[in-house]
N, C-alpha and C positions, 0 to 999 in steps of 0.2 A: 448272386442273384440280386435285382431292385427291389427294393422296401419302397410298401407304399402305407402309408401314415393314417391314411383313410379308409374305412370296409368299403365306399363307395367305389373307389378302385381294389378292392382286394386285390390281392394276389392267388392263382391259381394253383396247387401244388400237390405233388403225391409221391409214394414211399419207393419210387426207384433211387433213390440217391440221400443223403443229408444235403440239409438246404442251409448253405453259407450266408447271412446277411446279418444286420445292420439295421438299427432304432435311429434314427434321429429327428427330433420334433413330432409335432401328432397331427402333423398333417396342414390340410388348406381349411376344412370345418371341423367344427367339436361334434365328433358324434356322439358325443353325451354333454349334453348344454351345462356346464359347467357353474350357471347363476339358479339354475333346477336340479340337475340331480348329482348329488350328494356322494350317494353308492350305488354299483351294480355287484350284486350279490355280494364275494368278498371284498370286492375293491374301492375304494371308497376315497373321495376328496382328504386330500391331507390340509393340516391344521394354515400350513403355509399358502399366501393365495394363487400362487404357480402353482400349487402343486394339486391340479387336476386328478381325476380319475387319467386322464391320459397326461402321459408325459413325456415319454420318447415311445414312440407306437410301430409294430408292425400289427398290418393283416394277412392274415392268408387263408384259403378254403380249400377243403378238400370231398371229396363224392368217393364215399363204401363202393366197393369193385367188386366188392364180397362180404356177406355178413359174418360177424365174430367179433373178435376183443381186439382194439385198439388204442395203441396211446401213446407218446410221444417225451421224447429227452428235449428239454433245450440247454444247451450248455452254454455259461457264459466263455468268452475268449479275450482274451487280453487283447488294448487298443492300440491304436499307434505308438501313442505315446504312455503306455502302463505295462511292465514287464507280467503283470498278473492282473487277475478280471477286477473291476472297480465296480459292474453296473449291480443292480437289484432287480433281476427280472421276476415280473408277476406272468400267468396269463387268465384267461376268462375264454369256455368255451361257448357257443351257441349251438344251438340243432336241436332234432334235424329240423330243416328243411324250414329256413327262416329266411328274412330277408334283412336289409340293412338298415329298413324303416324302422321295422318292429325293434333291429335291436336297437336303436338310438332313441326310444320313446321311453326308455326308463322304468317301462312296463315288466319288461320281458326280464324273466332272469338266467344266469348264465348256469347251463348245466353242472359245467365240472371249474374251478376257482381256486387260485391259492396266490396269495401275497405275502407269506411267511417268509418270516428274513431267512436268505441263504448262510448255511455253514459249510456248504457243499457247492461245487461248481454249475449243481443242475437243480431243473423244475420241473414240472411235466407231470404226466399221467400214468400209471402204472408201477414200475418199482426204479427206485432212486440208484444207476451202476454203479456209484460211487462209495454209499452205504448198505445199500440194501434195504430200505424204507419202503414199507408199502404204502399206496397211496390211501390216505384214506380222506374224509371229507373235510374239508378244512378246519383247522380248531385256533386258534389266536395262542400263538406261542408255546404251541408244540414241536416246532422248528423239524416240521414235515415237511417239506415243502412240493408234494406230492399227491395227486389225488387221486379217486378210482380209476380203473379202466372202461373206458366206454363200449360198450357190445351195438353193433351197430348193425345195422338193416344193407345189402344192396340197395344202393341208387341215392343212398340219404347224404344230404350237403350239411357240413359243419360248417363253421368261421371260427378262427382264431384267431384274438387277440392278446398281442406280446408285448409285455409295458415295460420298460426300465423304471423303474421310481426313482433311482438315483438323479441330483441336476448336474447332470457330468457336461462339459464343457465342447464336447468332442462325441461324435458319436461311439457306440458300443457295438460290436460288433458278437455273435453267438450262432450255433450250429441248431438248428432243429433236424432230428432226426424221430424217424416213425417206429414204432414198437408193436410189439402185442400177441399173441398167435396167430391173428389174418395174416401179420406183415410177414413171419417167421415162416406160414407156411407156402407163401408166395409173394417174394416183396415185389413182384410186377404185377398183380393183378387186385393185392388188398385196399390199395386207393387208385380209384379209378382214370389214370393219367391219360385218358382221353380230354379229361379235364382243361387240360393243358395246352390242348389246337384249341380251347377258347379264349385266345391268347389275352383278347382287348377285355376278358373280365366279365362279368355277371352283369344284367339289365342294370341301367343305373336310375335311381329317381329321386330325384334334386327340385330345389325351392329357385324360384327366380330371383331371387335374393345371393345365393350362391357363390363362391367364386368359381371362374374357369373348371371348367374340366379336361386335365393332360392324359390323353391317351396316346398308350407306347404299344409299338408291336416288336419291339425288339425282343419281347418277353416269350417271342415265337418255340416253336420247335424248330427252325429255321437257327435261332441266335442270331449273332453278325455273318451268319456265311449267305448272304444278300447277293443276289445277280442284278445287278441296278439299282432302282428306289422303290419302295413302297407306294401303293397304287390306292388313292382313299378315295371314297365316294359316299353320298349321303341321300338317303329318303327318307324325308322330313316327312310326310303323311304315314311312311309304314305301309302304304299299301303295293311295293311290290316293283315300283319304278323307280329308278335311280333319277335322281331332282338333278342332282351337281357331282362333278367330280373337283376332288379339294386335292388343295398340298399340303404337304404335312412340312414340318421342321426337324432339324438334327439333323444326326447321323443317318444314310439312306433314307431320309423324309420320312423317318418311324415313327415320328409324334404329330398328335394332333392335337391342337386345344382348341376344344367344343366350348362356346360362349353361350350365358344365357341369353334368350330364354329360347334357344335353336334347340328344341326336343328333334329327333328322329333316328332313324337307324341308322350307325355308322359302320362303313364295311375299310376294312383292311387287307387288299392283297397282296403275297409275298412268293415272289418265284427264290428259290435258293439256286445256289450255283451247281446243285447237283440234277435242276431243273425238277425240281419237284415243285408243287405250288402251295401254298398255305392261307387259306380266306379265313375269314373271321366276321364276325359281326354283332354289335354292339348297342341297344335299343335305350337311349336316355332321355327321360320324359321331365320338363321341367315345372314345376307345381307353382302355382300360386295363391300366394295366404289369401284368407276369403275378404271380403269385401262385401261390408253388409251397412245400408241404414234403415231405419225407421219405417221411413218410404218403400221400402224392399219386404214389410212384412203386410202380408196382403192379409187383413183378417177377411175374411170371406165368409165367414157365418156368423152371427152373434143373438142372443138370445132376445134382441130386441127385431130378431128380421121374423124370415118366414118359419124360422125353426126357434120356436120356446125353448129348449130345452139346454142350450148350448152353443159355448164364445170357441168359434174353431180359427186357426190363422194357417198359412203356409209362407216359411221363409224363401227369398231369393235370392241365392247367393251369384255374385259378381264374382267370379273363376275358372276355373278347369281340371278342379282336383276331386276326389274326394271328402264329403262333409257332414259332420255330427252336430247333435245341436240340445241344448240344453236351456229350460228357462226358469226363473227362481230359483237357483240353486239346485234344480236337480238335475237326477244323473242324465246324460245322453244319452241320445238317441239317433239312430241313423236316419230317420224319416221326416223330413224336412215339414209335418203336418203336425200342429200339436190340438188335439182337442177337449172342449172343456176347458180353455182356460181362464184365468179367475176376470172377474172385470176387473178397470182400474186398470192401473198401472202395474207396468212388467216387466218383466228385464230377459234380455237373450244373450247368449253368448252362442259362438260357431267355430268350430274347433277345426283344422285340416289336419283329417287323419296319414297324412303321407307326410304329416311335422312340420310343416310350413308355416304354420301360426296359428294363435288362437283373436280371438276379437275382446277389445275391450266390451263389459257390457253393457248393451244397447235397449234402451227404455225405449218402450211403446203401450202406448194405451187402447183399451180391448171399451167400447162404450156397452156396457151392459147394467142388469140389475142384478140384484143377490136375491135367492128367492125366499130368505127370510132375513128377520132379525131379533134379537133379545136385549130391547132395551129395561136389563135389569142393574145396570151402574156399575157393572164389572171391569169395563174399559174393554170389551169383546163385542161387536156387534149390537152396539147399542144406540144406531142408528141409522137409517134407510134412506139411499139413495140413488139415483141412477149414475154411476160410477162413467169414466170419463169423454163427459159433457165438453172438455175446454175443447174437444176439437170439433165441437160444434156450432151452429148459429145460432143465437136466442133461443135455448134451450128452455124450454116450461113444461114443471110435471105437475100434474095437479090428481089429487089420491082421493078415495070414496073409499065410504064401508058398500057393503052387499047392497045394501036398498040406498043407494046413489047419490048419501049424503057426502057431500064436499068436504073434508077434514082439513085440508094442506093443501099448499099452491107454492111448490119447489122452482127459483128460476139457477142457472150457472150450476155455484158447488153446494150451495144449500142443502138441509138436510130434513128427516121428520123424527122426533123423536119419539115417537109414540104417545101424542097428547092431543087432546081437542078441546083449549080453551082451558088450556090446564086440567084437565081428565084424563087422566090415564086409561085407554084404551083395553078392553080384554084380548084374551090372546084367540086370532080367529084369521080367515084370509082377507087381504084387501086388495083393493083394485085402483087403479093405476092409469091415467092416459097421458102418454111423453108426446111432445110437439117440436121441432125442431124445423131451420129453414137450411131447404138447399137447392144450388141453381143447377138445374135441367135446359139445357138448351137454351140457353142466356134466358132464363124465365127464372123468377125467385117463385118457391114453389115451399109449401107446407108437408111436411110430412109427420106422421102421425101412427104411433104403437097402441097399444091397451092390451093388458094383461094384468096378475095379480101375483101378490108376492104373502107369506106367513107371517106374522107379528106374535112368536113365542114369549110368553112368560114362565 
């Protein structure tokens, strides 16, 4: 069978047979960003700077055909050139019913895990045929290398991945085989090998950043018993029309390589020579990190307009993916609105949750006032202003107590510290009228706020 190095191409698979393959390298992208994440549950970056959370990779998925207990042997197998096994395999389960995003976000952790050094030819889930090892959850140098059985639902999708730690020269080659009660009491129906007509693999969703995407149909229920070539076509919109018919490369024209940023459905037809026909089809959406400036946050409300009460903004992001968004440090948020926020200056960051990128962060200024302050010398609001002015014209505030005596005459970044002539002011509301210029229809025009703000002692 083909090893594919990447979950984005997983491999399809289920418990009629042992599946013969082979680790080598970890693929065309790091699905675990290797300068970020460190570990996923047990597995974890080694000391060495090669030496990734991936290191010689396969993936594979499988869909419950039936609920009950499963799990799985992988045995290592001796290589070309090693009369006995050399490799260290770990693996790391997902599920159910996850996708490849979530698990390459570092977030997500892997259900069932074990990177204990082998003393035994095998790893896996369930009990160890070698010694009789039950699996239990991982422990650091228990030299189990074994963990629970998974009880699984109809219909739920797993992934697995299978890492050699070893830096072997050559690739490694090893048997996975299915276990458990489901398999024992029907190895044709415990994993759902209908799986398997979807030969080109699970939705794929990719950054435009990306490399190529190789898809193979040889991975058919067909195999190489081919009557002709492979028959590929694409609907880039998704909606239901065939755009273009492609060629593919190889063997019977089995391969395709999908280029960014060409998102759509890719179909794969295969007549075998026993004339049966075998379709497929393949939906790969390619993402783009977001694109955000200054100019792109539209503040829209601010407590100097018609609403006193509150600085509102809404971001625009420049993409076509999904987007979170976070300002000053706090946590995100899916809703591209933030309200309330503080005046002054601010900071945004915009994250693409489908892992394409995050944005460096992007200052912008919110023009409002605070609606008190305490100038008591603490180095905490102990000063009053209206907050930022620099993106405005000749900015003049000029402040009053209640009965309309003039106090202070603010121009730019100027401030009040709560003094009249060297008098320290009581603590009480005051009042306020900001002036500022801006052009309306090539006409320089005045505009004009008043309102009032607290002065606590």
């Amino acid at each position: 069978m083909s090893n594919s190095g990447d979950c984005r191409t997983v491999i399809p698979v289920c418990a009629d047979a042992p599946i013969l393959s082979q680790a080598e390298g970890s693929g065309d992208i790091d699905d675990f960003d290797p300068e970020n994440i460190a570990q996923i549950g047990c597995l974890e970056k080694g000391s060495n700077a090669s030496s990734n959370i991936e290191n010689s990779t396969s993936w594979f998925v499988f869909r419950a055909g039936t609920s009950g207990q499963v799990g799985f042997d992988i045995q290592a197998l001796p290589s070309a050139s090693n009369t006995s096994p050399t490799a260290e395999w770990d693996f790391a389960v997902f599920g159910p019913d996850v996708n490849c995003t979530e698990i390459s976000s570092g977030t997500l952790q892997p259900i069932r895990c074990n990177y204990e050094v082998n003393e035994t030819d095998y790893t896996g889930i369930g009990v160890n045929p070698e010694n009789g090892n039950v699996g239990e959850p991982f422990v650091v140098g228990s030299k189990n290398t074994y963990d629970e059985w998974l009880d699984v639902q109809e219909g739920e999708v797993y992934y697995i991945l299978i890492n050699n730690y070893n830096l072997n020269t050559e690739p490694d080659p090893f048997l996975l085989t299915f276990t458990g009660t489901s398999v024992q009491a029907n190895q044709n129906t415990a994993l759902d090998c209908t799986l398997r007509d979807e030969f080109l693999g699970l939705d794929i969703v990719a950054c435009v950043d990306d490399p190529d995407i190789d898809l193979s149909a040889l991975s058919s229920p067909a195999g190489n018993d081919i009557n002709g070539v492979v028959q590929w076509a694409v609907d880039f919109d998704d909606d239901g029309t065939i755009d273009s018919n492609l060629t593919g490369t190889g063997l019977f024209n089995g391969e395709l390589t999908v280029a960014s940023p060409n998102s759509g459905r890719y179909f794969a037809t295969i007549v075998a020579n026993t004339g049966e026909q075998y379709i497929d089809d393949i939906l790969i959406t390619f993402f783009s990190s977001p694109v955000v400036s200054p100019n792109d946050i539209d503040i829209f409300e601010t407590n100097l307009s018609e609403n006193p009460d509150q600085n509102n903004i809404e971001v625009v992001v420049n993409g076509n993916s999904s987007y979170e968004y976070a300002i000053n440090g706090g946590e995100f948020q899916d809703d591209a609105i933030f309200i309330d926020v503080p005046p002054g200056l601010n900071s945004l960051i915009v994250n693409d949750k489908n892992g394409c990128g995050t944005t460096e962060p992007i200052e912008f200024l919110v023009v409002g006032y605070p609606k008190f302050f305490t100038p008591n010398g603490d180095g905490r609001h102990d000063v009053w202003s209206i907050q930022g002015v620099e993106t405005l014209n000749n900015p003049v505030t000029t402040i009053f107590d209640r009965y309309g005596k003039l106090l202070a005459q603010l121009s730019n970044n100027s401030t009040w510290d709560g003094t009249y002539n060297g008098t320290r002011m009581p603590s009480s509301d005051y009042w306020f009228k900001f002036e500022y210029e801006e052009t309306e229809n090539a006409v320089l025009v005045t505009k004009t706020r008043k309102a009032h703000f607290s002065l606590k002692r």
